[in-house]
C-alpha angles and dihedrals in degrees: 000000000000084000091067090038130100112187126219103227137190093263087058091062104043096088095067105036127119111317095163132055130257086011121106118204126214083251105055092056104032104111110237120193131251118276088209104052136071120275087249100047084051085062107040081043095057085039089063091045098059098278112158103148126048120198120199141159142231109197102187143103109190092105084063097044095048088055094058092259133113130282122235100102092103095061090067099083098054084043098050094050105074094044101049092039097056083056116129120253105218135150088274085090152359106250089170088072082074137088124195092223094183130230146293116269098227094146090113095058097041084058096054085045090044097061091041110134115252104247133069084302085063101056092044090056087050093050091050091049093049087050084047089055102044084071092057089046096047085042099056098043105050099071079055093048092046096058094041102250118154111237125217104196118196129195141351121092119290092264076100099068093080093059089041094049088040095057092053086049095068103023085064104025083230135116121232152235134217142188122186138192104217140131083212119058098208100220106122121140135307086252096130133297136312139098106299094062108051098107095048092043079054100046089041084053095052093239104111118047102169125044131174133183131196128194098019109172116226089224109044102064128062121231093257090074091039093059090035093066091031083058093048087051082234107150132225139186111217129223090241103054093047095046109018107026095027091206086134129046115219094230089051102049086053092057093043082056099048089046096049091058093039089116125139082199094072138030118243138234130208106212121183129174115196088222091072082074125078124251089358116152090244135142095263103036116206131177099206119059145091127324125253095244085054088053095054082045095055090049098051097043088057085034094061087059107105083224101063109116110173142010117220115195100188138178099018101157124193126168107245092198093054107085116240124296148140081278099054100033087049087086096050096045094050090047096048085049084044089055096043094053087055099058092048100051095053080061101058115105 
């Protein structure tokens, strides 16, 4: 696995560790593995020192480009990184309790997508390389999932969401249960691999037995979706009836889906597309959506379920060749609050 592994280590945080007196900084408390161990014995290591949280990245775009969208997703990472890690480490919370995994290697496979032809040839490519990379996800993740460690996964498109479903799966021997904040269900088709699938790929492969969406728009997804969740008997709560038609309240769309995954029978999963959130830098860009302050909402109130087992923060997409600005460090702020959410949620009694 350590082939397909880049580890975080401790050079990578030096430059934003402590600069000012009596002030510690994110960095200088995160736990980082050892360069020298197994990737195993880096887990069950941090396991035995308090660990309860792993974050990792997948720097990669190849799941939104094989599904006809635009690429972007893989800039998050880098992106992420600075602004989580200058955080102040105060008494609010533990960060020692997490480790900075690293993130998947995936440079191999973003070359091959990057030189595709552009015609049919060229989605097909794409689709065999997403599929490429659902065995390194679901690679990584099930050690994490075996030792009960909670994953935040950073990055990539959401093609992501079925390795990741699929490693819990079998790490625990239970199915799971999933609710996502997404204007896109991403429940299109078994056609081949990309980001607008994983959740059908999922529920076709038995792994996932309860899905939620929340915040579906009416006019962002084909029938086909539609009467492919309404077949699987999965619920969503559309855009429209929680801010046009305000039949349903956000928060309580939030609790109705919390409630409808608050099963000791499955293992939950926490899903966010950074689409879902208005005038985000995402792969699919909308002007309309959720706030950014509903969207950490969404993420502590799942978070506070003693099933919940990972966080996935998908389709943030700066532009790296833009410098830095509010625009291109938005993603990066929301997904360091997102994270943070997360982690004190998990706290709550």
């Amino acid at each position: 696995m350590s082939n397909y592994l880049r580890y975080t280590n401790l050079n990578d945080l030096a430059s934003f560790q402590n600069r000012r007196l009596s002030e510690t900084h994110v960095a200088d408390v995160i736990m980082v593995p050892d360069q020298e161990k197994s990737y195993l014995d880096n887990l069950e290591s941090a396991q035995q020192r308090g660990v309860e949280f792993v974050i990792l990245g997948i720097p990669e775009d190849i799941g939104p480009r094989a599904n006809c969208g635009k690429g972007g997703a893989k800039n998050a990472w880098h992106q992420y990184l600075p602004v989580m890690l200058s955080q102040q480490a105060n008494q609010f919370f533990n960060w020692g309790s997490v480790l900075l995994l690293g993130e998947l290697d995936v440079s191999d496979l973003q070359k091959q997508s990057n030189v595709a032809t552009i015609s049919d040839h060229k989605l097909s490519s794409l689709r065999d390389l997403c599929a490429q990379l659902d065995s390194r996800v679901e690679e990584l993740l099930l050690p994490i999932f075996k030792l009960g460690l909670k994953p935040i996964v950073i990055g990539g498109g959401h093609n992501n969401a079925f390795p990741i479903i699929q490693a819990l799966n079998k790490a625990t021997d239970l199915a799971v249960g999933c609710v996502n904040l997404d204007p896109h269900a991403d429940f299109r088709k078994a056609e081949g691999r990309h980001s607008g699938n994983p959740f059908r790929y999922a529920y076709e492969a038995g792994s996932l037995s309860h899905y939620c969406v929340v915040g579906l728009h009416e006019q962002k997804n084909n029938a086909e979706t539609i009467q492919g969740l309404l077949d699987a008997d999965f619920p969503f709560i559309t855009y429209q009836q929680i801010f046009i038609e305000h039949s349903v309240v956000f928060n309580d769309a939030v609790e109705n889906a919390k409630s409808y995954v608050n099963n000791n029978k499955h293992a939950v999963g926490i899903e966010l597309d950074l689409d879902s959130i208005k005038h985000m830098p995402a792969s699919a860009y909308s002007s309309t959506g959720f706030t950014s302050e509903q969207a950490m909402f969404y993420v502590n109130q799942l978070a506070q379920l003693s099933q919940n087992k990972y966080l996935h923060l998908c389709e943030g997409a700066p532009d790296a060749n833009e410098p830095p600005s509010h625009k291109t460090l938005e993603v990066a702020q929301v997904l360091t609050q997102l994270t943070y959410s997360y982690l004190i949620g998990n706290n709550k009694p």
